[in-house]
C-alpha positions as CSV (number, residue, x, y, z in Angstrom):
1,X,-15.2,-21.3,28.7
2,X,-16.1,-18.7,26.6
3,X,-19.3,-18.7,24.7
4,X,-18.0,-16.3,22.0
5,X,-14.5,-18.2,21.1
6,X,-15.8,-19.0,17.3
7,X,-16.7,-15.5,17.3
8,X,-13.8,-14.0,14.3
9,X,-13.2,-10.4,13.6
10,X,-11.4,-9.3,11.0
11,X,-9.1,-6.1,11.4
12,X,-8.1,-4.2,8.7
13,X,-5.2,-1.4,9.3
14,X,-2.1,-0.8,8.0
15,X,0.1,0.2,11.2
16,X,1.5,-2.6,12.4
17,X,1.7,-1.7,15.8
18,X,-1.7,-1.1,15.8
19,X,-2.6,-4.0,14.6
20,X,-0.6,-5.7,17.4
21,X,-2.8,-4.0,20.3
22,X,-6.0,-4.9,18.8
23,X,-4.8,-8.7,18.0
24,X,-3.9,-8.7,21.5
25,X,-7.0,-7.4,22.8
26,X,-9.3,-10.0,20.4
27,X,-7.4,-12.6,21.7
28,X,-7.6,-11.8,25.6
29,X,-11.4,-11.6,24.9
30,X,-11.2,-15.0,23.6
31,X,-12.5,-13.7,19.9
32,X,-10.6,-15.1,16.6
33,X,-8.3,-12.5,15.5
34,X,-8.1,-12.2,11.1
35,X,-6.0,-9.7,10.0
36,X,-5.4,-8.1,6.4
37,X,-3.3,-4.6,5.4
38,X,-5.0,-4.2,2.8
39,X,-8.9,-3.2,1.1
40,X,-7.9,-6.0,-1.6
41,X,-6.7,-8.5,1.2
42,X,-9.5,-7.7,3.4
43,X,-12.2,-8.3,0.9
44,X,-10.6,-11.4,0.4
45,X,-10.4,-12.8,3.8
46,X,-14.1,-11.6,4.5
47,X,-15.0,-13.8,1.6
48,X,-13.4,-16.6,2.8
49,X,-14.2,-16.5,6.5
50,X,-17.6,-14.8,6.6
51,X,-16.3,-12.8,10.0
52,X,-18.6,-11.7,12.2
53,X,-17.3,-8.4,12.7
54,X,-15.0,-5.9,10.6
55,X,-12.7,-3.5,12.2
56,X,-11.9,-1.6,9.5
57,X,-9.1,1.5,9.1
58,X,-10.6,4.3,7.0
59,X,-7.4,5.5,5.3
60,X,-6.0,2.3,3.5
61,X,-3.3,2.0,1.4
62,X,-4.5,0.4,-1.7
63,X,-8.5,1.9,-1.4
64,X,-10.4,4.5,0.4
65,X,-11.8,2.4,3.0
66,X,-15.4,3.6,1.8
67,X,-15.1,1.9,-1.5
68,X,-14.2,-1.1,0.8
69,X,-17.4,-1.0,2.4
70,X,-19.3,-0.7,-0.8
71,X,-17.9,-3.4,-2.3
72,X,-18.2,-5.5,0.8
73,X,-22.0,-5.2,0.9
74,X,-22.5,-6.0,-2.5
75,X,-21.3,-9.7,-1.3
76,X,-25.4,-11.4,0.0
77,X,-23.7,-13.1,2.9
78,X,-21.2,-10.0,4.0
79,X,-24.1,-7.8,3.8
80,X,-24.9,-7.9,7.2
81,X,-21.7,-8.0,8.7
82,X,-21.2,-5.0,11.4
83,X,-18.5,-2.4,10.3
84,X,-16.5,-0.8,13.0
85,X,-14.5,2.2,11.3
86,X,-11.4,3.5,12.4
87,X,-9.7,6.5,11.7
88,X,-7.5,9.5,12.7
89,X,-9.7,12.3,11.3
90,X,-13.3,12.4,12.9
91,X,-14.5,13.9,10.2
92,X,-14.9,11.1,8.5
93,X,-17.8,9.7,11.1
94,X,-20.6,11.3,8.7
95,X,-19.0,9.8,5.3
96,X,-18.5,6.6,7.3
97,X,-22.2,6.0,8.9
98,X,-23.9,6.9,5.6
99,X,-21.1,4.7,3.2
100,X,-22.3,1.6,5.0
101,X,-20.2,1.6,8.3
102,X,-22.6,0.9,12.1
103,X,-19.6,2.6,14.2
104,X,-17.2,5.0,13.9
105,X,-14.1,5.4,16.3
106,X,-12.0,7.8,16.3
107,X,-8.3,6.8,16.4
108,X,-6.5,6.3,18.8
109,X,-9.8,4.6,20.1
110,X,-10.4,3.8,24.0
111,X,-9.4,-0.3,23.9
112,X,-12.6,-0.5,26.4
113,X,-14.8,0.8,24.4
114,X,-13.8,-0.8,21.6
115,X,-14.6,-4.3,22.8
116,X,-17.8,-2.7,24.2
117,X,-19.1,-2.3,20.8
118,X,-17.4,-5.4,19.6
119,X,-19.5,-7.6,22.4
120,X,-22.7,-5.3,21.5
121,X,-22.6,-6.2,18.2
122,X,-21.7,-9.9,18.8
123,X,-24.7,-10.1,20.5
124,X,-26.6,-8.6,17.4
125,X,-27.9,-5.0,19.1
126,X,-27.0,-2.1,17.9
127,X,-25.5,0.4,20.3
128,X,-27.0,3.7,20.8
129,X,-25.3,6.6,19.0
130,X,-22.6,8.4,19.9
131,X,-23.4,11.6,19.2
């Protein structure tokens, strides 16, 4: 069985399709998939769930996904919690990094290394830059 099943991740993004492929690819690692489609409904559910990762789409519809983060770590027990931002424009890696986020990815990401970083950060070690 696998050791990481209680392990959630919360993934924030407005394309549904999207959303779809990296459900699909949470739940084939045997993570817990949370999802919201919004900054507003995103906060909420990481109140509520404490998950233990965030994969979170830049370019919301309701916030910039910045603010999201900002507001996020002014919660003590979200504080922590790693920040895996998404988006179609890479150059929003610098804004990202220094807003709060530990990744950037640009969009469409690579689904291998996605859940490379995801079990990296599972694990609690930070993964070496990707400059």
């Amino acid at each position: 069985m696998n050791r990481e099943v209680s392990k959630t991740i919360l993934i924030i993004e407005k394309e549904p399709n999207y959303t779809q492929l990296l459900v699909k690819q949470i739940l084939f690692a045997g993570l817990n998939p949370l999802v919201a489609v919004t900054g507003e409904g995103g906060l909420r559910k990481a109140s509520e769930h404490h998950p233990d990762l965030i994969l979170l789409e830049l370019n919301l519809t309701d916030m910039d996904g910045l603010r999201f983060v900002a507001l996020l770590r002014e919660e003590p027990p979200l504080r922590k919690t790693p920040i895996v931002a998404m988006s179609i424009f890479p150059y929003l890696k610098a804004n990202a990094l220094q807003g709060g986020c530990n990744e950037f990815m640009k969009k469409p990401v690579k689904m291998i290394d996605l859940m490379g970083h995801i079990r990296t950060y599972l694990r609690g070690v930070s993964p070496p830059s990707q400059l």
